[in-house]
C-alpha positions as CSV (number, residue, x, y, z in Angstrom):
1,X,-100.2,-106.5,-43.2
2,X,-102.5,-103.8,-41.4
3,X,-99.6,-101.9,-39.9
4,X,-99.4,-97.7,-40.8
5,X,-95.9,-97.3,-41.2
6,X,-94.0,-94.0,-40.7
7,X,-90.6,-93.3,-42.3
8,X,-88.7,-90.8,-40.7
9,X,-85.8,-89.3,-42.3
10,X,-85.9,-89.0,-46.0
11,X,-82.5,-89.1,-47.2
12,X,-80.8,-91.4,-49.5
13,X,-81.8,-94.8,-47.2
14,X,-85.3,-93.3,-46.0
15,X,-87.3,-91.9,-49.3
16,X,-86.9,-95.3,-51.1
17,X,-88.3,-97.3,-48.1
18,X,-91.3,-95.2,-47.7
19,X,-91.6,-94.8,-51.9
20,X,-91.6,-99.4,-51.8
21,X,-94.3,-99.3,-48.8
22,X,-96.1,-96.3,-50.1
23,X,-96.7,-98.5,-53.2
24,X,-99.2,-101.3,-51.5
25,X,-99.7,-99.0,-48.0
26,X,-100.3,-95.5,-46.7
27,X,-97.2,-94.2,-45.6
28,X,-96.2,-91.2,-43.7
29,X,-93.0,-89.6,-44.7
30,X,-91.7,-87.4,-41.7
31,X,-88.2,-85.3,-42.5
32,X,-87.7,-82.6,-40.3
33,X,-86.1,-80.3,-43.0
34,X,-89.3,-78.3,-44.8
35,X,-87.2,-77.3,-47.6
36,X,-87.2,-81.4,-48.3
37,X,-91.0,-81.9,-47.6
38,X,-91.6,-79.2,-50.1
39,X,-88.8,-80.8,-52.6
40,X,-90.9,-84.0,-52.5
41,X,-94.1,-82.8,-52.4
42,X,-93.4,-80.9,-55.8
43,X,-92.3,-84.5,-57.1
44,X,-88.6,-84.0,-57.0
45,X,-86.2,-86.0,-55.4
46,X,-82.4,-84.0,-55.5
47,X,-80.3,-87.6,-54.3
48,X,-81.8,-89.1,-58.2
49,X,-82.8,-92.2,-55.9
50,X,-86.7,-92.3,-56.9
51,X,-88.0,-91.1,-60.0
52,X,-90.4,-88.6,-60.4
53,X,-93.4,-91.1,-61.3
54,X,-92.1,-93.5,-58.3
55,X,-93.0,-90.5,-56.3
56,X,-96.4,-88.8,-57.2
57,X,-97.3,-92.7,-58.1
58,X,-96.7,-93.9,-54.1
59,X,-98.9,-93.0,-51.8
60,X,-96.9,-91.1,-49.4
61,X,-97.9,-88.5,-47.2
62,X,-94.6,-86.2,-46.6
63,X,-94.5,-83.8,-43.4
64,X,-92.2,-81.9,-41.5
65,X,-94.7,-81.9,-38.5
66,X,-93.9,-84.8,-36.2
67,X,-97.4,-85.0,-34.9
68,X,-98.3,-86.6,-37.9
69,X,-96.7,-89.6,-36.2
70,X,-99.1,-89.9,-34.2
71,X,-101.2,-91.3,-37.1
72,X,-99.0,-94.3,-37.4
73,X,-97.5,-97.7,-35.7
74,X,-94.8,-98.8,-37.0
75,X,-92.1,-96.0,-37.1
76,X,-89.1,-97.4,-39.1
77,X,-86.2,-94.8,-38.1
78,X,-83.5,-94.0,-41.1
79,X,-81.0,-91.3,-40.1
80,X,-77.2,-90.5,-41.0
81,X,-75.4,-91.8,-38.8
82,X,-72.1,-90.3,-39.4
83,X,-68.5,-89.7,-37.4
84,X,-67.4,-87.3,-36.2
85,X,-63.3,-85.2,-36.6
86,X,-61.7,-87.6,-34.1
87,X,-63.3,-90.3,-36.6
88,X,-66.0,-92.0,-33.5
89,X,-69.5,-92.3,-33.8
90,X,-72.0,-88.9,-33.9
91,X,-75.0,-90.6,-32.9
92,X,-76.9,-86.9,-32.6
93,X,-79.0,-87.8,-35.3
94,X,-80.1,-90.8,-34.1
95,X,-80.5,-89.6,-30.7
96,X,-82.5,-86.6,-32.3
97,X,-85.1,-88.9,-34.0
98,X,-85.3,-91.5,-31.2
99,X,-86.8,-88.4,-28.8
100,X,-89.2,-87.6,-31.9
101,X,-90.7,-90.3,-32.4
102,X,-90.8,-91.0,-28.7
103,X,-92.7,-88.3,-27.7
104,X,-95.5,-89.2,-29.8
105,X,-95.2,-93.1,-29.0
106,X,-98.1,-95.2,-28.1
107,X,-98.9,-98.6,-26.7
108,X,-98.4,-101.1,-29.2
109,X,-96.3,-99.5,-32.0
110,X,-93.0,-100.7,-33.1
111,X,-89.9,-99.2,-33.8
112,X,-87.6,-100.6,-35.9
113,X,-83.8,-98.8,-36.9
114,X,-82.3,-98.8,-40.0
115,X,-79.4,-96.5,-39.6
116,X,-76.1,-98.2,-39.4
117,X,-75.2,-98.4,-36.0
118,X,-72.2,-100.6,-33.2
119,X,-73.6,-103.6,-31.9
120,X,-76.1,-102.9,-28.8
121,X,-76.7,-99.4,-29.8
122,X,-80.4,-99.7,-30.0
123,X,-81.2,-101.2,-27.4
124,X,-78.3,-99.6,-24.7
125,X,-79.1,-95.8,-26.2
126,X,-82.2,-95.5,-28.2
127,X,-84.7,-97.7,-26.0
128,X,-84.1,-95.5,-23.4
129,X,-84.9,-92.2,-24.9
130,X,-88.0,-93.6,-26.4
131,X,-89.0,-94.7,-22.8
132,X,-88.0,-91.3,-21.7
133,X,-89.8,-89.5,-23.8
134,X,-92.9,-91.8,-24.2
135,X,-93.7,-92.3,-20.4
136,X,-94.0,-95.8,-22.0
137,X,-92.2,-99.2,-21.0
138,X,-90.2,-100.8,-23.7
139,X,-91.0,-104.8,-24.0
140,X,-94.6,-104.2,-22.2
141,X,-95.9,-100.7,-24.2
142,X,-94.1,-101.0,-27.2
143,X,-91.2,-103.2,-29.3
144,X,-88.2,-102.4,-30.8
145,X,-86.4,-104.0,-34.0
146,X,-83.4,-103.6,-36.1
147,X,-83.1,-103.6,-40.0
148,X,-80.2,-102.4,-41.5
149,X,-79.9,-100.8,-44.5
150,X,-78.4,-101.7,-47.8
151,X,-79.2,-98.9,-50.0
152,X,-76.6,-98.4,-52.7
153,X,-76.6,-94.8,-54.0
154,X,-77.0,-94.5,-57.2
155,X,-77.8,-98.4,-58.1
156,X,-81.0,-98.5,-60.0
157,X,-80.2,-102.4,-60.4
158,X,-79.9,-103.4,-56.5
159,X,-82.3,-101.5,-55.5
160,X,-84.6,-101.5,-51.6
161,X,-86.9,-104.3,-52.8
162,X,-84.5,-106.4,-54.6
163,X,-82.0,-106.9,-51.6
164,X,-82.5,-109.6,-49.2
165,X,-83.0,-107.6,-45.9
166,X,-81.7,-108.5,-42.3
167,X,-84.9,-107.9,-39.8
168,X,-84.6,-108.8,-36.1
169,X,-87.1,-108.4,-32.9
170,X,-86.6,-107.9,-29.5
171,X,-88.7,-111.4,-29.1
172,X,-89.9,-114.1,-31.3
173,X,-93.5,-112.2,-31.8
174,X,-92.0,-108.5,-32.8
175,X,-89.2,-110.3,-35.1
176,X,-92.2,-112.3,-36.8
177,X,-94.3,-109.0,-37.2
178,X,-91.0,-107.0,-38.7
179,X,-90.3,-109.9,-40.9
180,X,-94.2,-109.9,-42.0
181,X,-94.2,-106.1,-43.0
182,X,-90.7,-105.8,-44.5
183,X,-91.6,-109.0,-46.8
184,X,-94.7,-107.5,-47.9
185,X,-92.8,-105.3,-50.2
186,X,-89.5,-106.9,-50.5
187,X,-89.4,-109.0,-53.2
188,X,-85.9,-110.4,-52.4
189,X,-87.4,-112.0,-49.2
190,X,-86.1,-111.8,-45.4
191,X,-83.4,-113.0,-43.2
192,X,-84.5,-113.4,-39.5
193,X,-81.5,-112.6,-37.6
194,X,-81.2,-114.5,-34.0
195,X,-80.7,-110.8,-32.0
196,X,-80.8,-107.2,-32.7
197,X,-76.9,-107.3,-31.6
198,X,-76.5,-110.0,-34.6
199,X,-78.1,-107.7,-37.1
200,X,-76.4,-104.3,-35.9
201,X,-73.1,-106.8,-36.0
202,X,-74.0,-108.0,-39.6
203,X,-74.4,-104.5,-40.7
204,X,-71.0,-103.1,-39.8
205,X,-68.6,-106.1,-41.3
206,X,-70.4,-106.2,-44.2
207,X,-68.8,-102.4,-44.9
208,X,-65.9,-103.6,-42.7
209,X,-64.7,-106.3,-44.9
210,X,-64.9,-104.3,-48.1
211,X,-62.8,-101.7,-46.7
212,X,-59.7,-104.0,-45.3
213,X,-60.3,-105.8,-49.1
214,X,-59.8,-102.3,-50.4
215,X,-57.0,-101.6,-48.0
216,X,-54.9,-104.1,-49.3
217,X,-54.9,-103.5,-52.8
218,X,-53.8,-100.0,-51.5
219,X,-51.6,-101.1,-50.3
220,X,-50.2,-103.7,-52.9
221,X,-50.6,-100.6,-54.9
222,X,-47.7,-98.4,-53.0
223,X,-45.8,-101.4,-53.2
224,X,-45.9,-101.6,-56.6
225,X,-45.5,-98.2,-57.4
226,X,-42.1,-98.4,-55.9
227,X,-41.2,-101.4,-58.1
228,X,-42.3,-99.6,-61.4
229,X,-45.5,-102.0,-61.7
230,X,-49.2,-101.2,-63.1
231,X,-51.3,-102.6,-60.2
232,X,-54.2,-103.2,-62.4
233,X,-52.4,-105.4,-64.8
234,X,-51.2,-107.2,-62.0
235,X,-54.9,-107.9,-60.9
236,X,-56.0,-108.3,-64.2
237,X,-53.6,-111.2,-64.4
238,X,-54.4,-112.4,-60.7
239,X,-57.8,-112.5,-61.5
240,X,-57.6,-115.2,-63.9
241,X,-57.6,-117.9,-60.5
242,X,-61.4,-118.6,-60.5
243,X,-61.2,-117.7,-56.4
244,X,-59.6,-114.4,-56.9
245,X,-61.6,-111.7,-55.5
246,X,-61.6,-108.4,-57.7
247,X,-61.3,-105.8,-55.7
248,X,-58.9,-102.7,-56.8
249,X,-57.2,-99.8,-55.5
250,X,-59.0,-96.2,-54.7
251,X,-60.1,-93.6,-52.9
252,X,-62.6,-94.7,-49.9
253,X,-65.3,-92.1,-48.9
254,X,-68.7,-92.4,-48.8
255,X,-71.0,-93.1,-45.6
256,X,-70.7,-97.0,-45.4
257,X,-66.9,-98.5,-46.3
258,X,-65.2,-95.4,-44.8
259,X,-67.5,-94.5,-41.6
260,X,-68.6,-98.2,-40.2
261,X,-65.4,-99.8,-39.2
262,X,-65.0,-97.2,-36.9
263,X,-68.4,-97.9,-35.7
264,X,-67.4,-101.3,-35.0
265,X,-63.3,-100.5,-33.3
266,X,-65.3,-97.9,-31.2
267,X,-67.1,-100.4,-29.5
268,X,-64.3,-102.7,-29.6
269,X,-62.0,-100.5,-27.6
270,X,-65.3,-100.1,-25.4
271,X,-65.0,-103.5,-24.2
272,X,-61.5,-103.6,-23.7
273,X,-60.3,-104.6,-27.0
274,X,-57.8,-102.8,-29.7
275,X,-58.7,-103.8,-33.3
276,X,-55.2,-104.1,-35.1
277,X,-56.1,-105.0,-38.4
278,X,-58.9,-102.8,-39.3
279,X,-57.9,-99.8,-37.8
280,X,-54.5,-100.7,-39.8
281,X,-57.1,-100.5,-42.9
282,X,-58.4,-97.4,-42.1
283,X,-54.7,-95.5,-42.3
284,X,-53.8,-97.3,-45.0
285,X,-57.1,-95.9,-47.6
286,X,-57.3,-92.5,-45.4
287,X,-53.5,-92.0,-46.1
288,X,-54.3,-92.9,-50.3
289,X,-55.2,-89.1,-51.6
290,X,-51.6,-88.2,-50.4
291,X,-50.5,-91.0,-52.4
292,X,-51.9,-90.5,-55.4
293,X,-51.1,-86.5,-55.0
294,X,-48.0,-87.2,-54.4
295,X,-47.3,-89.7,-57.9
296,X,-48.9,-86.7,-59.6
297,X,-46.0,-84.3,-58.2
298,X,-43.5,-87.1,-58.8
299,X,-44.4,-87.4,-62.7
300,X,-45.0,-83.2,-63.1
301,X,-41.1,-82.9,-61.3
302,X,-39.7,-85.8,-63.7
303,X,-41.6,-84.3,-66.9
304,X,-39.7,-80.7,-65.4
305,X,-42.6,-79.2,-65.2
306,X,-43.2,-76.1,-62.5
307,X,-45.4,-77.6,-59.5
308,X,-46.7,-74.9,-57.9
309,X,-48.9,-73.3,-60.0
310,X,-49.6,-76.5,-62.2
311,X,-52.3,-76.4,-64.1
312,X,-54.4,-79.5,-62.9
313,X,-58.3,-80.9,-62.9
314,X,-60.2,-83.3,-61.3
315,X,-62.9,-85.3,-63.1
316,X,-65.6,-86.0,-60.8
317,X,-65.7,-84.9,-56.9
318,X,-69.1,-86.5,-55.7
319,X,-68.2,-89.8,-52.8
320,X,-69.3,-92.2,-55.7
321,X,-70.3,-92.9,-59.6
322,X,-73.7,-91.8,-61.0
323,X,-74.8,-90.2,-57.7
324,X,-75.1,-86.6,-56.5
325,X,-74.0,-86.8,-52.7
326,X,-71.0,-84.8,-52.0
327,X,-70.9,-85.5,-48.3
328,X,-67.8,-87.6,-47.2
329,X,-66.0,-87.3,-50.2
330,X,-62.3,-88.2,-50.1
331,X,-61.8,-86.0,-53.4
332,X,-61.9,-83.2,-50.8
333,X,-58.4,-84.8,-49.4
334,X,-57.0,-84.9,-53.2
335,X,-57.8,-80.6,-53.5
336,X,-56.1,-80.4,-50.1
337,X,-53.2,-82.4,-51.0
338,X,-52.6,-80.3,-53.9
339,X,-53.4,-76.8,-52.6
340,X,-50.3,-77.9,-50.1
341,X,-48.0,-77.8,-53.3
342,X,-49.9,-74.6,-54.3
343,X,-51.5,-75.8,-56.5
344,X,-55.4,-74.7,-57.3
345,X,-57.2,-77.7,-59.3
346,X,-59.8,-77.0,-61.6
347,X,-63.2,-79.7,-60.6
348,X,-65.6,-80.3,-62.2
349,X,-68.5,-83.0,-61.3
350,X,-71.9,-83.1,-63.9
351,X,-73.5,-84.9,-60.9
352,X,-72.9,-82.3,-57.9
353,X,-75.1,-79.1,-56.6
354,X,-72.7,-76.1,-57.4
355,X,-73.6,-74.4,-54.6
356,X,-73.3,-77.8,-52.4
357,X,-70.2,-78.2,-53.4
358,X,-69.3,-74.8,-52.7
359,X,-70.5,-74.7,-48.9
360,X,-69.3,-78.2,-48.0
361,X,-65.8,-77.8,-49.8
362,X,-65.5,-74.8,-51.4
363,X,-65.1,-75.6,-54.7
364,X,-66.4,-74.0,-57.3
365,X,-67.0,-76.3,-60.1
366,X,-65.5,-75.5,-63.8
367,X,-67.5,-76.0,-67.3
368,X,-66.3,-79.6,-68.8
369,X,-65.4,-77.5,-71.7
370,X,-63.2,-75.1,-69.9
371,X,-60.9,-77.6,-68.7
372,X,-58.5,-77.1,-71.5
373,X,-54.5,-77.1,-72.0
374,X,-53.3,-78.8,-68.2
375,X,-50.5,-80.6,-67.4
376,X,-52.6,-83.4,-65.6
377,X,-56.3,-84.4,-65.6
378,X,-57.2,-86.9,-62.7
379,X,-60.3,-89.1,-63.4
380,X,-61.4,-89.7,-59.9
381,X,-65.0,-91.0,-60.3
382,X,-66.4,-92.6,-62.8
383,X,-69.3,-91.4,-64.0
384,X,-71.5,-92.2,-66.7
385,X,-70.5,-89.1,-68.9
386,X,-67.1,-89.8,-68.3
387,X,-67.2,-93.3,-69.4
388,X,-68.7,-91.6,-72.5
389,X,-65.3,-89.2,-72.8
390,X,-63.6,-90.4,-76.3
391,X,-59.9,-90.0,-76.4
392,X,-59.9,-86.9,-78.5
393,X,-62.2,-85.3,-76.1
394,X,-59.5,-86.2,-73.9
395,X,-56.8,-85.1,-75.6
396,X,-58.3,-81.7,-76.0
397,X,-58.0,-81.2,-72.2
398,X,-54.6,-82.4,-71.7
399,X,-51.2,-80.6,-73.2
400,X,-49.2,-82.4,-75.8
401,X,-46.8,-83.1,-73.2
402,X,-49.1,-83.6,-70.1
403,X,-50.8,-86.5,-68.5
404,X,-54.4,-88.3,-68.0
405,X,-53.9,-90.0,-63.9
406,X,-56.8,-92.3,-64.9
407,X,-57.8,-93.5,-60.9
408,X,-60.8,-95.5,-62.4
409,X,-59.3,-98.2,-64.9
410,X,-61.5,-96.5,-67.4
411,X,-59.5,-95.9,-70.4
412,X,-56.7,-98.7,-72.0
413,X,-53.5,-97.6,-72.0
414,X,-53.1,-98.0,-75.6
415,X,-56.0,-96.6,-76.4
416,X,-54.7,-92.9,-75.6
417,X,-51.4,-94.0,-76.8
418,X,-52.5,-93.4,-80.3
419,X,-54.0,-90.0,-79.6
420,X,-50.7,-89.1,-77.9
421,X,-51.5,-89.5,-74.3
422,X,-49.5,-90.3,-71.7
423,X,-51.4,-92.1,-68.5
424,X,-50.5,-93.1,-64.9
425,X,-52.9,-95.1,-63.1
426,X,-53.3,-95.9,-59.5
């Protein structure tokens, strides 16, 4: 493999694709954002995806100048690719970095696309801005592919070179020359997808089918409420039947499960057809923080309890377990919820930037130890320390008479029983 590779964007997909090449080749590591060059540089790494000896180990040459792409030829392209309020696609980013790298294009390089994008997206949008701003002819200059990611934030067991990755190539010889550079440092091996189309398709239901999973033990989980049933003991009974798939109730944020299937009904609805089922998935787990508020409110009115002005916290407010990344979080609904009852929660999250979580949310984030004495806690993401919470630690948080809403499944019921606490779970 004699390709120089450049990696631009260095976010939570980008930095461990250019830490795995940067291991075995010279990698240049473009971010536009000099306050993250310099973060790297130094040897830190704020998402907790690559470990400080994973990155002063890798030979990786991080810069916020994109000149320095010049010094490459295979430019793999790993932006956010979020949505935006009306819940489509904001492909800005993408179309940001696509006119980067284009202007400094040159015959022969290849460009492949990791960011998670609707089928035909590379090739119908971004293959024209690189021949716009190249000069250069796409298919005769230079080749385009498409790879999509599979980083899972905060996994240190799944990690970039341990997943099977999807490559594809605008024609046989491109697909053979992604599938050669990727499986130089993948461990887990390729999958040669038939079309770029294929691979952007794979990409989206993969997220897609997880989230209308999700959606229905949502909604099996209103159901239940209203018959006075603990959803997870009925799936820990269901999932007895070897073919039972264990999925459970939640909140669904993130920038995968929550963001792609709109990627995917977007384009749908582009080619004259309305996706019923998994834009029925989408209302029912964007609609689930008013539910669980809304049990919460329900149990503080039947304890007769004051609800405005309940004293309430929220363990955990980060989009996931074990990772830092705030964005996209669907506790943000839950404080809403709340704040509509008047009610001001208490957060607190060992994982999250204060100040990040101030800016995107305004929340300023409470001391463990000073959440003391409330009528409910909510667990609502599982970290690690909280796994580690013992039932007394617990039960110093929570008045005699108030309640643990444990949205995890972390704790057994009986188990808080005996230290005098009563739960409700999702």
């Amino acid at each position: 493999m004699n390709r120089k590779i450049s990696v631009v964007g260095l976010g939570y997909v980008g930095l461990p694709v250019a830490v795995a090449f940067g291991r075995t080749h010279p990698v240049i590591g473009f971010d536009r954002n000099p306050e993250r060059i310099n973060e790297l540089k130094s040897g830190q790494d704020k998402t907790l995806e690559v470990e400080q000896d994973e990155l002063t180990e890798a030979n990786v040459i991080y810069r916020d100048d994109p000149r320095s792409l010049l010094e490459a030829d295979f430019h793999i392209i790993a932006v956010p690719t979020p949505i935006n309020s009306a819940n489509q696609p904001d492909l800005s980013p993408l179309f940001s970095a696509s006119k980067t790298v284009g202007q400094y294009l040159k015959k022969g390089d290849i460009v492949v696309f990791e960011s998670t994008v609707y089928p035909g997206a590379t090739e119908e949008e971004c293959v024209p801005i690189l021949e716009a701003e190249s000069g250069l002819k796409c298919g005769q200059d230079f080749k385009v592919g498409y790879s999509p990611e599979r980083i899972n934030p905060g996994d240190k067991e799944r990690t970039f070179t341990k997943i099977l990755k999807i490559v594809s190539g605008m024609d046989t010889e491109t697909l053979d020359i992604i599938a050669e550079v990727y499986s130089s440092v993948v461990t887990a091996g390729v999958y040669k997808a038939s079309t770029i189309k294929v691979a952007e398709a794979a990409k989206v239901i993969e997220n897609t089918q997880r989230d209308l999973n999700i959606a229905l033990m949502n909604e099996l989980a209103v159901i239940f409420e209203k018959m006075e049933i603990d959803t997870l003991d009925v799936l820990e009974a269901a999932g007895t039947k070897w073919n039972f798939l264990p999925f459970k109730p939640g909140l669904v944020g993130g920038h995968c499960i929550g963001v792609d299937p709109y990627y995917l009904t977007y384009k749908a609805n582009q080619v004259g057809y309305r996706p019923e089922v998994i834009q029925a998935g989408r209302r029912i787990n964007d609609n689930m923080a008013k539910m669980i508020v809304s049990r919460c409110i329900k149990h503080l009115i039947l304890q007769d309890k004051k609800v405005k002005d309940a004293k309430i916290a929220i363990l955990g407010l980060t989009f996931k377990e074990n990772c830092p990344d705030l964005r996209n979080s669907k506790i943000e609904d839950v404080i809403k919820e709340f704040n509509s009852y008047g009610i001001e929660p208490q957060v607190n999250d060992p994982m999250a930037d204060r100040e990040e979580a101030r800016r995107l949310y305004d929340v300023r984030l409470s001391d463990l130890e000073a959440i003391q004495n409330c009528d409910l806690v909510m667990l609502a993401v599982a970290h690690k320390q909280y796994q580690q919470l013992t039932p007394l630690q617990l039960n110093q948080m929570i008045k005699s008479d108030g309640c643990l809403f444990d949205l995890k499944g972390l704790f057994e019921k009986q188990q808080l029983a005996e230290v005098g606490i009563d739960m409700l779970r999702i």
